[in-house]
N, CA, C and O atoms as CSV, one atom per row, in Angstrom:
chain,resi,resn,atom,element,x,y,z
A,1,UNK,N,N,-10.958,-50.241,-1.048
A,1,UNK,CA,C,-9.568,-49.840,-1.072
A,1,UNK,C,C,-9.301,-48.980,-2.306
A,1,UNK,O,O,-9.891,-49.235,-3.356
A,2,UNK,N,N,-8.425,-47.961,-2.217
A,2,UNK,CA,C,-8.283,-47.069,-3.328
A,2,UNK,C,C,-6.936,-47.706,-3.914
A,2,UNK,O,O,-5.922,-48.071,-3.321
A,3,UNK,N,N,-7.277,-47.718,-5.341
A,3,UNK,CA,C,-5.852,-48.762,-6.124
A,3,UNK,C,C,-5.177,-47.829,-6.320
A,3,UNK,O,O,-4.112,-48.333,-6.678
A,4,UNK,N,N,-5.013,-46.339,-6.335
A,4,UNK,CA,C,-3.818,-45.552,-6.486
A,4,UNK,C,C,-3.183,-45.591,-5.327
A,4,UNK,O,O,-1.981,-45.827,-5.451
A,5,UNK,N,N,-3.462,-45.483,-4.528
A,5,UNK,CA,C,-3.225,-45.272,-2.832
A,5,UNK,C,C,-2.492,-47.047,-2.567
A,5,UNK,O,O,-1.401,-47.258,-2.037
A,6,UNK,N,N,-3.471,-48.150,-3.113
A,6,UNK,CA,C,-2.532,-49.263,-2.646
A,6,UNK,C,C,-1.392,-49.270,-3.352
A,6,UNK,O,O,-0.384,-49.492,-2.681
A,7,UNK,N,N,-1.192,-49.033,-4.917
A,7,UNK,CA,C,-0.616,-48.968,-5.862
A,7,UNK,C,C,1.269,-48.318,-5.186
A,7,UNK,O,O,2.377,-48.854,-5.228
A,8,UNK,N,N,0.814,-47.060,-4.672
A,8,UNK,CA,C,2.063,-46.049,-4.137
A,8,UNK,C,C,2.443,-46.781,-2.490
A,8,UNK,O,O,3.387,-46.179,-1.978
A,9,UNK,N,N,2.032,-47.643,-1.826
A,9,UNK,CA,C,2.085,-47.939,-0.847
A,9,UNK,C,C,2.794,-49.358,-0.861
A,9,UNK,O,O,3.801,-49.689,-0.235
A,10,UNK,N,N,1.943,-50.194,-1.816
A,10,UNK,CA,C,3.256,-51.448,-2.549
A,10,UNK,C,C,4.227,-50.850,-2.750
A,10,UNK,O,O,4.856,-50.743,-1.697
A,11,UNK,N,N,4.920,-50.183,-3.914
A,11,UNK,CA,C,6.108,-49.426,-4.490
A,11,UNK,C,C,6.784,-48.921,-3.447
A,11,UNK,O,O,7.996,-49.130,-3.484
A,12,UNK,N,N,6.257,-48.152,-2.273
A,12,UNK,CA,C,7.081,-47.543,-1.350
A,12,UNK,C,C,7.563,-48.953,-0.224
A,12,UNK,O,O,8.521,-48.834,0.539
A,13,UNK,N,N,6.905,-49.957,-0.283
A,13,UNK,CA,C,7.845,-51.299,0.692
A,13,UNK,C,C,8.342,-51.779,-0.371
A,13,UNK,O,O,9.538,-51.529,-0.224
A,14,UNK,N,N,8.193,-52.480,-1.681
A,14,UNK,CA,C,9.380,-52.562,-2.477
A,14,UNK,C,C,10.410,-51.730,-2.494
A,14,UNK,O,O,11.505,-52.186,-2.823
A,15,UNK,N,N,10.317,-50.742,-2.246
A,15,UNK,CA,C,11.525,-49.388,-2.837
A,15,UNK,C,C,12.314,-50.634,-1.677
A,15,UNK,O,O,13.006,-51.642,-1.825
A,16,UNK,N,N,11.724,-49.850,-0.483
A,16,UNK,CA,C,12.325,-50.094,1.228
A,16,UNK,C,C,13.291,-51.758,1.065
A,16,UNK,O,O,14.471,-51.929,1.370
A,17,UNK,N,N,12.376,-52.733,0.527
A,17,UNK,CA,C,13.302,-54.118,0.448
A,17,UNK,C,C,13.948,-54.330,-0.699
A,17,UNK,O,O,14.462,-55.449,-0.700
A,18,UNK,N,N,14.132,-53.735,-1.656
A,18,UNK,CA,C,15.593,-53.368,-2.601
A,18,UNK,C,C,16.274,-52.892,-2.406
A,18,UNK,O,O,17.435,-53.292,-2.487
A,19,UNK,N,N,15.934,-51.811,-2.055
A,19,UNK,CA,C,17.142,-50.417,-1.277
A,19,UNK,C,C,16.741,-50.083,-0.066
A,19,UNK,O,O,15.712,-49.414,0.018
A,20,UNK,N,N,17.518,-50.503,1.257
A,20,UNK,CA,C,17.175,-50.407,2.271
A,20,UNK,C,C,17.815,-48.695,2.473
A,20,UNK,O,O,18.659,-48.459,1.608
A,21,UNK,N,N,17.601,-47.670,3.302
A,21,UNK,CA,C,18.248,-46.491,3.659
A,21,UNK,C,C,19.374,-47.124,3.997
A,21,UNK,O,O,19.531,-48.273,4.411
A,22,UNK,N,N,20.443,-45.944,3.701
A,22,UNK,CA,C,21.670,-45.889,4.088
A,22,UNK,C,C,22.096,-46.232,5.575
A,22,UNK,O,O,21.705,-45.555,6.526
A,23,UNK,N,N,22.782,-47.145,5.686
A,23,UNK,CA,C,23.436,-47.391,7.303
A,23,UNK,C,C,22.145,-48.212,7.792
A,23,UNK,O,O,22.318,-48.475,8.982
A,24,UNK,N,N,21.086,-48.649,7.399
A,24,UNK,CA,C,19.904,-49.647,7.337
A,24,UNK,C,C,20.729,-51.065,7.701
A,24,UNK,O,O,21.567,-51.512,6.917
A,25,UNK,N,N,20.431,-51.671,8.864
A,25,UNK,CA,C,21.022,-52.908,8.579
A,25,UNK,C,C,20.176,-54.214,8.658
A,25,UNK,O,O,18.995,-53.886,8.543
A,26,UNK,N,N,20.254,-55.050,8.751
A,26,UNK,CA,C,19.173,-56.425,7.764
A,26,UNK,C,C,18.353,-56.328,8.877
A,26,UNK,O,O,17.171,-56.223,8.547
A,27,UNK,N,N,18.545,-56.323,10.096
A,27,UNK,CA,C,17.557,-56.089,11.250
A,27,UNK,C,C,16.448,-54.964,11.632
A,27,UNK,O,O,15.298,-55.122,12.042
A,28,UNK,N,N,16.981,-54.091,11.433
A,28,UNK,CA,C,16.565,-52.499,10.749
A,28,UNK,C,C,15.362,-52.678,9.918
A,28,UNK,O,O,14.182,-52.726,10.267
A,29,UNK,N,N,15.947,-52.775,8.631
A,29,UNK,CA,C,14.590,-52.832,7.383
A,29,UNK,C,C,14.277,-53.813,7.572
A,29,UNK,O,O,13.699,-53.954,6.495
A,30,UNK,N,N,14.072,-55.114,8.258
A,30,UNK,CA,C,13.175,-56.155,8.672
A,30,UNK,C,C,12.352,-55.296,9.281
A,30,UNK,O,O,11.378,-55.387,8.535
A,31,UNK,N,N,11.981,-54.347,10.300
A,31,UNK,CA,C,11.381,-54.277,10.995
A,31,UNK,C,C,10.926,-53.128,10.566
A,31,UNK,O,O,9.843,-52.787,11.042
A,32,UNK,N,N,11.409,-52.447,9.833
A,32,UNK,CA,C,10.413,-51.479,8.764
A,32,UNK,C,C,10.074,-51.658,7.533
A,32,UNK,O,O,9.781,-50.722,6.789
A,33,UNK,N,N,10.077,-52.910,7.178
A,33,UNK,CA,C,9.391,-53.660,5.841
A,33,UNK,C,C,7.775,-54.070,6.935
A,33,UNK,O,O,6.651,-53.714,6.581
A,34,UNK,N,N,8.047,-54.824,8.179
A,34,UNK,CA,C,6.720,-55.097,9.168
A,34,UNK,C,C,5.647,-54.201,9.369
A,34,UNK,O,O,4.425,-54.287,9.255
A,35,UNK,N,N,6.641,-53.099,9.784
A,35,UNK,CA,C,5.935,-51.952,10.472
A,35,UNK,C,C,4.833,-51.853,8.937
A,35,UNK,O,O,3.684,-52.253,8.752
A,36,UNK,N,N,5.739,-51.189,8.107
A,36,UNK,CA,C,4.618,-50.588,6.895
A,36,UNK,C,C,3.878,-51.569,6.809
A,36,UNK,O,O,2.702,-51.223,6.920
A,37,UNK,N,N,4.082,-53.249,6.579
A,37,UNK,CA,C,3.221,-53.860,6.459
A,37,UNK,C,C,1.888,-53.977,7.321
A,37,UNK,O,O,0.773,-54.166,6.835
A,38,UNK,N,N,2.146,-53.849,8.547
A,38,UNK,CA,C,0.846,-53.640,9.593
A,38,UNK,C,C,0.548,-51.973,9.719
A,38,UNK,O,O,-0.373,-51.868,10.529
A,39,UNK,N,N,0.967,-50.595,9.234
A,39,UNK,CA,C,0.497,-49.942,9.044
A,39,UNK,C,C,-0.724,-49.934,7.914
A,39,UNK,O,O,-1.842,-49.482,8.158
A,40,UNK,N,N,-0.308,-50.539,6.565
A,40,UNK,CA,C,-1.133,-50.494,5.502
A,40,UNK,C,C,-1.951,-51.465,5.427
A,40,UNK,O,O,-2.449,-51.799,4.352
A,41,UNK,N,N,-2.199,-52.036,6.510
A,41,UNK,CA,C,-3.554,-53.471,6.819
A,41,UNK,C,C,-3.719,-52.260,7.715
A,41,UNK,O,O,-4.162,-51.391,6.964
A,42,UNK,N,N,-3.600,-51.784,8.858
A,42,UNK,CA,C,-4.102,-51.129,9.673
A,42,UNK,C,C,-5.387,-49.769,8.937
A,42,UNK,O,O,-6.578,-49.677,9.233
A,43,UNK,N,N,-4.842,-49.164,8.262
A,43,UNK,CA,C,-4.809,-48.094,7.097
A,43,UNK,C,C,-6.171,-48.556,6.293
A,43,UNK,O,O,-7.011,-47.813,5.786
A,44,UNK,N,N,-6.152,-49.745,6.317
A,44,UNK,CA,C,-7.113,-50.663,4.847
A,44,UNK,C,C,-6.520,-50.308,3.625
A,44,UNK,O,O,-7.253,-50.006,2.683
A,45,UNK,N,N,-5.296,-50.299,3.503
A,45,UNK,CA,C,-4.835,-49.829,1.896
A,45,UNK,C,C,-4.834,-51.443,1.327
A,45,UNK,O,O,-5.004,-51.585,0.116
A,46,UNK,N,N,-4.614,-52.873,2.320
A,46,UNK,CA,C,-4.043,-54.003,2.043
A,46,UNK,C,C,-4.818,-54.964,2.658
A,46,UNK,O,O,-5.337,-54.374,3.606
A,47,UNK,N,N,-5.242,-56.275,2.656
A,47,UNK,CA,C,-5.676,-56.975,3.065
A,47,UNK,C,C,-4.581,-57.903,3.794
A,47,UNK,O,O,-3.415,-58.197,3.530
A,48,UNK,N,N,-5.620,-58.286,4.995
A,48,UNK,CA,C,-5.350,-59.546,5.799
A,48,UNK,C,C,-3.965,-60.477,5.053
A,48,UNK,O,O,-2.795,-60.490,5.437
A,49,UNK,N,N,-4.441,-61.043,4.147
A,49,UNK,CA,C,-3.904,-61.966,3.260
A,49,UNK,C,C,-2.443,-61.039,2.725
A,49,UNK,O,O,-1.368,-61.591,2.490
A,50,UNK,N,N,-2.598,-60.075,2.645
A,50,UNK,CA,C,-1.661,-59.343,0.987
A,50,UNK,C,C,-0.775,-58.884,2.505
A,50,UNK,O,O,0.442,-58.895,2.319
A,51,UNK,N,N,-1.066,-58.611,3.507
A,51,UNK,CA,C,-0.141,-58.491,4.747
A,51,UNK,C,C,0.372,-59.524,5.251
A,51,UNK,O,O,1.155,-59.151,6.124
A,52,UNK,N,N,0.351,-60.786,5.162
A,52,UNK,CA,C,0.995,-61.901,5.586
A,52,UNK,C,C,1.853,-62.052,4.223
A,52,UNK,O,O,3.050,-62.105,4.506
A,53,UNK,N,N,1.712,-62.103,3.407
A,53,UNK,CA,C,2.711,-62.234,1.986
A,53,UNK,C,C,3.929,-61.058,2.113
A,53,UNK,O,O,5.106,-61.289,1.840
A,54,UNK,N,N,3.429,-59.803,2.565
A,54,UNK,CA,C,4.236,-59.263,2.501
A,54,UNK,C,C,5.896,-59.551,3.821
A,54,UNK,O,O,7.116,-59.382,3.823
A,55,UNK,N,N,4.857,-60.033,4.676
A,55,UNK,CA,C,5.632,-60.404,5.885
A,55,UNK,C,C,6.184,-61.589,6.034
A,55,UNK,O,O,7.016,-61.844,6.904
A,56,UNK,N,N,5.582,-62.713,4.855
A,56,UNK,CA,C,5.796,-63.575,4.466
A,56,UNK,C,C,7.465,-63.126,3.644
A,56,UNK,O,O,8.530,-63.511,4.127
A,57,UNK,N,N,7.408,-62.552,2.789
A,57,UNK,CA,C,8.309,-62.598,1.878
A,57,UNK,C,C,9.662,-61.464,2.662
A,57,UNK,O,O,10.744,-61.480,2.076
A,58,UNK,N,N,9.570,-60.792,3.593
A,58,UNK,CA,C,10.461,-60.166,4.620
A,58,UNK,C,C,11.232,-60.631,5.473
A,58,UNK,O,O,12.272,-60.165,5.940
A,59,UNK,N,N,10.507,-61.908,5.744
A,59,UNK,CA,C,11.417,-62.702,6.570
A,59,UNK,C,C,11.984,-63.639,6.313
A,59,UNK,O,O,12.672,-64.167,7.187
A,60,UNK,N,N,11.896,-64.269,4.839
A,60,UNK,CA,C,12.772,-64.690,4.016
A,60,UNK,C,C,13.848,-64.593,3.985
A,60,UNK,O,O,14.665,-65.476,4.247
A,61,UNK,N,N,14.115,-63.189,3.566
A,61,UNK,CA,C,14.838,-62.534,3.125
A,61,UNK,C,C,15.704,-62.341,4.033
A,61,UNK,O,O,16.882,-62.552,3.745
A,62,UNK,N,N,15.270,-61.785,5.679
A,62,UNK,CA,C,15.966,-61.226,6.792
A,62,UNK,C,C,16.558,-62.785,6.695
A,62,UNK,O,O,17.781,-62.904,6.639
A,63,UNK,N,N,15.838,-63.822,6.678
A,63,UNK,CA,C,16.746,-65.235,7.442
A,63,UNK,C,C,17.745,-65.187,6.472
A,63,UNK,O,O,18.894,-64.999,6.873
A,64,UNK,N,N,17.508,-65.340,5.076
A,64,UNK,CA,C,18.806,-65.627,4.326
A,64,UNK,C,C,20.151,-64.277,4.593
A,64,UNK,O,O,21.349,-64.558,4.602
A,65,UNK,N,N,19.726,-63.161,4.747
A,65,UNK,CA,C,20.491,-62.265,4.764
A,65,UNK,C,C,21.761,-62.310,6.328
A,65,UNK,O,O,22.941,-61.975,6.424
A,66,UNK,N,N,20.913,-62.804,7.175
A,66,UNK,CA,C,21.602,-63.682,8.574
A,66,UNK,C,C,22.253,-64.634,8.350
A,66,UNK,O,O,23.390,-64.701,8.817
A,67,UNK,N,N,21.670,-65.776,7.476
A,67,UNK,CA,C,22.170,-66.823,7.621
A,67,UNK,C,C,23.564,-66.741,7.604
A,67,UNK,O,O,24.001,-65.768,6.990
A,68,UNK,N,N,24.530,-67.626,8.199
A,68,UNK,CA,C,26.128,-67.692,8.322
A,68,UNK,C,C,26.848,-66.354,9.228
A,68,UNK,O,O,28.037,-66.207,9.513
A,69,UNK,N,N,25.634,-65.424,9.571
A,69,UNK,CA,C,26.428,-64.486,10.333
A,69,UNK,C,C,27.603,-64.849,11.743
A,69,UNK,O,O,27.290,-65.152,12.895
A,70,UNK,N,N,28.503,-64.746,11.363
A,70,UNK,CA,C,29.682,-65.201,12.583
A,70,UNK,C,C,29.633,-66.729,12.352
A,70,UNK,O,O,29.634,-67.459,13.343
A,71,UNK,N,N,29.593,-67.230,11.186
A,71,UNK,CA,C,30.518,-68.592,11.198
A,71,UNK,C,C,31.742,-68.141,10.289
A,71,UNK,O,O,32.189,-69.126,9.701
A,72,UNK,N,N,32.278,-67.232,10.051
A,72,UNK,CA,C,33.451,-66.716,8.851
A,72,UNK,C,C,33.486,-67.064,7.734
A,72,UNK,O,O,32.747,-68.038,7.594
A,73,UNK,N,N,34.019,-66.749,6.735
A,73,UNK,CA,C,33.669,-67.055,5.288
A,73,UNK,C,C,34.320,-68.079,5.036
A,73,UNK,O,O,34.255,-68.594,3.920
C-alpha cells in the first residue's frame, strides 16, 4: 500500500464525515462515507480491517444523528 496515497484517501473520508457537502443529508453521507470506504479496500489503499472501522465508526454516527427523528423535541 502506498502511505501517501492511503494518507490523502483517510483525510478525504474524514473531510466527508466532518463536513458533509452542502444539502448532504445524514442518509446521503452515510452512504458516501461506505461507498469510499469499499472503494479504498477495493483500490488496496486500506485493509479488510481499517474498512470495517471505518464503517464501523459511520454508522455510529448515522444512528446517533437519526436517533429521535420524528419524536419532536
Amino acid at each position: 500500500m502506498n502511505d501517501h496515497r492511503k494518507s490523502l484517501a483517510l483525510k478525504a473520508w474524514e473531510r466527508l464525515f466532518n463536513q458533509p457537502e452542502i444539502r448532504m443529508d445524514a442518509e446521503e453521507q452515510y452512504e458516501a462515507l461506505l461507498r469510499l470506504a469499499d472503494d479504498f479496500e477495493e483500490d488496496g489503499i486500506i485493509s479488510p480491517e481499517e474498512r470495517r472501522a471505518l464503517i464501523e465508526k459511520a454508522t455510529v454516527f448515522y444512528a446517533q444523528s437519526v436517533a429521535g427523528v420524528g419524536e419532536g423535541t
